[in-house]
Every structure is written in C-alpha cells, then in structure tokens.
Backbone as a ProteinNet text record, in pm:
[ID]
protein_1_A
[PRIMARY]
XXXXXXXXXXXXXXXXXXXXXXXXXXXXXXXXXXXXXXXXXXXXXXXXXXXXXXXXXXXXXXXXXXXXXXXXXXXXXXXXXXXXXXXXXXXXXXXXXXXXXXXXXXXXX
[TERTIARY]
-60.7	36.9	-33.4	-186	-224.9	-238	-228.4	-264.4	-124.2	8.6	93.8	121.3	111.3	82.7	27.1	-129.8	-213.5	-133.6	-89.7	2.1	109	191.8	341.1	225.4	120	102	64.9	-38.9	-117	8.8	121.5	249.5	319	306.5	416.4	361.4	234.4	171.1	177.5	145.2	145	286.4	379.9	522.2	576.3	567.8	560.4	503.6	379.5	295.2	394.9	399.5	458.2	628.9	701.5	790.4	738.7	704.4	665.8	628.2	541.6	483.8	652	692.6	885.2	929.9	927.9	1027	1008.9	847.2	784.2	701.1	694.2	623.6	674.2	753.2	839.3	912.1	1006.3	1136.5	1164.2	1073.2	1065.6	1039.2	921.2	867.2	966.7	1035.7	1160.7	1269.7	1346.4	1430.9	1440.3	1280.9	1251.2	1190.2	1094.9	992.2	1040.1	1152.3	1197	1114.4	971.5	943.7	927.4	1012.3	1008.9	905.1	832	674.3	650.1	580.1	559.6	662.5	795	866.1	864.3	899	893.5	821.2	672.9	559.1	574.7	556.5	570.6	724.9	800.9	937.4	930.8	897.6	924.6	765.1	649.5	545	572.9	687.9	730.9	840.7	907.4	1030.3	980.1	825.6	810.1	729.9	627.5	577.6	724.5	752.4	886.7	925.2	947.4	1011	927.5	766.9	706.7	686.2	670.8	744.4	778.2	938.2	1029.5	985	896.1	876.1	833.6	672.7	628.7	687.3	799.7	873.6	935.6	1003.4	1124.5	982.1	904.2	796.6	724.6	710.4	692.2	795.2	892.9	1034	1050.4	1039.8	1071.3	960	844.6	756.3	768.6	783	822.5	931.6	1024.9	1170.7	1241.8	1244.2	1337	1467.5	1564.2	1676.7	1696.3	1857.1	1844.9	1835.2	1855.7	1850.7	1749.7	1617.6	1425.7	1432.5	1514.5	1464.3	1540.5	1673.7	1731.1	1660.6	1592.6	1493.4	1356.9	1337.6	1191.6	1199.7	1375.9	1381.3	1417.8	1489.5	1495.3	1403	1293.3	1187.3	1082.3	1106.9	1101.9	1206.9	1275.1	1390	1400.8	1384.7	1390.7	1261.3	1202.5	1082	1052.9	919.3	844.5	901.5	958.4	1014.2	908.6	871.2	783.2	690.9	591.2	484.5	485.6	603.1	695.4	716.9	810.8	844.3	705.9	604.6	472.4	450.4	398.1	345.6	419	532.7	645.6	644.9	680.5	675.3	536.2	447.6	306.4	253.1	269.3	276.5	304	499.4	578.8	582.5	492	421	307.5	231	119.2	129.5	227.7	275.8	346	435.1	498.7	402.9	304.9	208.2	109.4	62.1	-13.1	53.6	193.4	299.4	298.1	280.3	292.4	452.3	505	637.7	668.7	589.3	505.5	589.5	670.2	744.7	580.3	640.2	505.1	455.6	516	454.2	384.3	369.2	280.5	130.9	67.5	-110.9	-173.4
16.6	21.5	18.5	87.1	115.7	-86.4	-176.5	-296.8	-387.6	-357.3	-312.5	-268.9	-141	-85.2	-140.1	-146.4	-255.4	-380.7	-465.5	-569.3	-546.8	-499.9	-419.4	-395	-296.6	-249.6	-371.8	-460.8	-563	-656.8	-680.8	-745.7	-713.9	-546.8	-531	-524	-464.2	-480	-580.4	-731.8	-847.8	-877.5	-875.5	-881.3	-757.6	-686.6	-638.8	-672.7	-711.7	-740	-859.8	-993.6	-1097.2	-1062.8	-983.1	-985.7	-920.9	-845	-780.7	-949.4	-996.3	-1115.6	-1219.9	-1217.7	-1307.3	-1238.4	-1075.6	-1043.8	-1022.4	-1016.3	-993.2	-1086.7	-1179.7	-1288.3	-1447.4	-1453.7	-1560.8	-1598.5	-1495	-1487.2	-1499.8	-1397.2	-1389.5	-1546.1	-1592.3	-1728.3	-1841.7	-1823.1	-1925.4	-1907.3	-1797	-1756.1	-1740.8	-1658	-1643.9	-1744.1	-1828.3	-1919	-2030.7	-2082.3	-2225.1	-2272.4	-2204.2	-2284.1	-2251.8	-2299.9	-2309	-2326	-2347.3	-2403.7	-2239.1	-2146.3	-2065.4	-1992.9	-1997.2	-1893	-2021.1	-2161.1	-2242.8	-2251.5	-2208.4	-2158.1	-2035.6	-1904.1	-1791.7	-1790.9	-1797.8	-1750.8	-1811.2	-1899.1	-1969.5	-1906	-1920.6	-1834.1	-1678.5	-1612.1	-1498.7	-1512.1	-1608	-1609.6	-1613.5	-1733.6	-1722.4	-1612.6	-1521.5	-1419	-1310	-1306.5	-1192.3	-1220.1	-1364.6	-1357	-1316.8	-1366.4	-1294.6	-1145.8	-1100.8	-968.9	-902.1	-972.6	-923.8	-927.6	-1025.5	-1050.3	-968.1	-895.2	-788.7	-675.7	-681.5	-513.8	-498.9	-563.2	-627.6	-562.6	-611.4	-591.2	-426.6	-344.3	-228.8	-118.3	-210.1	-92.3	-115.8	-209.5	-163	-141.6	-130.3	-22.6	75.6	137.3	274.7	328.8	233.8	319	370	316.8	425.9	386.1	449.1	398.2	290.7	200.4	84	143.7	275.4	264	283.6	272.4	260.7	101.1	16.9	-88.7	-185.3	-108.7	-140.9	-78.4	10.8	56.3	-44.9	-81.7	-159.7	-312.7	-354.5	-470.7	-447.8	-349.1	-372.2	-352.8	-318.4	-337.7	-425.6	-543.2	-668.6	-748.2	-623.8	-712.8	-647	-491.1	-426.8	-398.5	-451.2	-416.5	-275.1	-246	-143.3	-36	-101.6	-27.4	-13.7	-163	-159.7	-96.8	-44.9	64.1	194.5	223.9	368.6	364	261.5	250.8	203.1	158.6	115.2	286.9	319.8	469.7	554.2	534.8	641.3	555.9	465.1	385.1	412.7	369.7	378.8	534.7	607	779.1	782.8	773.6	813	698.8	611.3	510.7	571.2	626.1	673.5	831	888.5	1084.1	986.5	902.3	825.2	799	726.9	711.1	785.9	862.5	988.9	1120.8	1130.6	1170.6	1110.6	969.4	893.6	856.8	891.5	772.5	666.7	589	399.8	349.6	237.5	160.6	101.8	117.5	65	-79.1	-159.9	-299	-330.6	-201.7	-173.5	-207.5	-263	-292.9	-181.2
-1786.2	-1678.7	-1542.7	-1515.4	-1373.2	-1360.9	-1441.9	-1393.7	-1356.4	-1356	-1321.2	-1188.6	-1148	-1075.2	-953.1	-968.6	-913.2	-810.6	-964.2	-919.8	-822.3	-854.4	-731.2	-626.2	-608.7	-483.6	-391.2	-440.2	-366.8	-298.6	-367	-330.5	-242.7	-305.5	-188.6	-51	-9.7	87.7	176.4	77	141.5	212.8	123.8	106.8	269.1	310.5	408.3	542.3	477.2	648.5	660.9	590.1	616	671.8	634.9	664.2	794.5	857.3	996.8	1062.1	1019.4	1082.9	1138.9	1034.6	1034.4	1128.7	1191.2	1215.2	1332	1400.4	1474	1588	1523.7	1555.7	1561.4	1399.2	1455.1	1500.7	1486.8	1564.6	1660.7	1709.8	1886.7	1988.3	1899.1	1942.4	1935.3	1770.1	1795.7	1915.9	1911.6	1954.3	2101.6	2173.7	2285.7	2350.6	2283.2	2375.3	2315.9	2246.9	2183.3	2078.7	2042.6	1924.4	1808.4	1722.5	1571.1	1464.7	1520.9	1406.9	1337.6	1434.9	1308.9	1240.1	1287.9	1187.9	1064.8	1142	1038.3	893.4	938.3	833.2	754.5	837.9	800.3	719.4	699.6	688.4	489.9	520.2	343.8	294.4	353.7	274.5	235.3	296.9	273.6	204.1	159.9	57.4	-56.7	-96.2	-183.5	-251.2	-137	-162.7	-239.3	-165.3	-219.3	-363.2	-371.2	-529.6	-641.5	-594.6	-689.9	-691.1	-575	-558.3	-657.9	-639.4	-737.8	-880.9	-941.5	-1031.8	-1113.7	-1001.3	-999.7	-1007.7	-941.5	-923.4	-1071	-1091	-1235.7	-1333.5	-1337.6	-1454	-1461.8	-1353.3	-1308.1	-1399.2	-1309.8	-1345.5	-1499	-1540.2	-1685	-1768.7	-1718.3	-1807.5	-1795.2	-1662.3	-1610.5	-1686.4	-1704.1	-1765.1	-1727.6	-1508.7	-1460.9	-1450.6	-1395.5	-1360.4	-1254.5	-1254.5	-1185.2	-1032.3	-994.8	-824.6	-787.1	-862.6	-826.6	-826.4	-893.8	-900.7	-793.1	-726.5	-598.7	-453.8	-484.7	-360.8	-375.8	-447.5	-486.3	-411.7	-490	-411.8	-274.2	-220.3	-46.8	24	-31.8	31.1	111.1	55.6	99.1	176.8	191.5	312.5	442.5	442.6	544.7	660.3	729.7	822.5	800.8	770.4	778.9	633.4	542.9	430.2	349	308.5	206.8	228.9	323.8	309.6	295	309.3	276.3	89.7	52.5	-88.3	-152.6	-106.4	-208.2	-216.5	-146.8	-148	-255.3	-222.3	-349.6	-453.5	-481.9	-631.4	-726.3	-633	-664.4	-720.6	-643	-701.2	-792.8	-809.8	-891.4	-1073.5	-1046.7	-1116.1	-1214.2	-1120.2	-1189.3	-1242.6	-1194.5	-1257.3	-1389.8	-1396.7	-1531.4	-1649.8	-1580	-1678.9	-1703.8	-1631.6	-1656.5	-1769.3	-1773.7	-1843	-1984	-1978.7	-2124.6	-2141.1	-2021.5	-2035.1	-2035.9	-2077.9	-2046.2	-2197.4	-2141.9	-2260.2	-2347.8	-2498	-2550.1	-2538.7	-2511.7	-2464.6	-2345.6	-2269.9	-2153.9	-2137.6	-2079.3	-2114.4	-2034
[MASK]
+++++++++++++++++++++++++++++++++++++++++++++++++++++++++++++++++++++++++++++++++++++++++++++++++++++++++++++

C-alpha cells in the first residue's frame, strides 16, 4: 500500500501546484493582460494531470477501504486552490495509520 500512497502523494502535489499555476497565473494573464497562450498550455496539462489523479485517488481509496466521503474529499481536491496540500497531508497520514493497522484490502502490493 505505502507504493500507493507514494503514488496519490507525488500527484496530488503536482495536481495542486498546477492548479495554483491555472488559477494564478493563467488566468490573470488571459483575462487581465489579453493573452491566452499560457492558460492555453497550463489548463489542459492540468486536466490531464488530474484525471490521473483521480486514477490514483480511485486506487488509494479502495485499498484503504474507506467510505465514499474520503473519496469525495480526495477528488475536490484537485479542483479547489490550495486544497490539495491540506487533503495530501490528511489522506496520506490517515493512509499510512490504515495500513500500519492491517486494514489493507488483500489485493494491495
């Protein structure tokens, strides 16, 4: 499971800064200074970061075994600015007390 784990954290990290970068950087530039190029860039390199994301998260949560409203905080995380470094931290903990516990679905590596 810590490879798991691993996985979600490195994501969600990324999956955060990029959305700060979208929300922070491109926006402003589109919106404020007229040009479109980098949200143009940034915005879809962060859609597709996210889905794997999710992919990641989806795969977490059901080794873990928790209930669906860990796996609705997991995904808004990648949508809300400055969430995901808050929810990596708690998932990630509450990830590793699970498996340190031996509550790990057995198809877990």
């Amino acid at each position: 499971m810590e490879a798991a784990i691993n996985r979600y954290r490195i994501l969600a990290l990324i999956v955060g800064v990029m959305l700060l970068l979208v929300v922070f950087v491109g926006m402003p530039i589109r919106y404020i200074g007229g040009n479109g190029t980098p949200s143009a860039i940034i915005s879809p390199i962060h859609g597709a970061l996210y889905i794997v994301y999710l992919a990641l998260a989806y795969d977490l949560w059901r080794k873990a075994g928790w209930p669906l409203q860990k796996m609705v905080v997991m995904v808004s995380a990648g949508l809300i600015p400055f969430l995901a470094f808050f929810v990596e931290r708690k998932i990630v903990a509450e990830a590793r007390e699970t498996a340190a516990r031996g509550n790990v679905k057995a198809d877990s590596a």
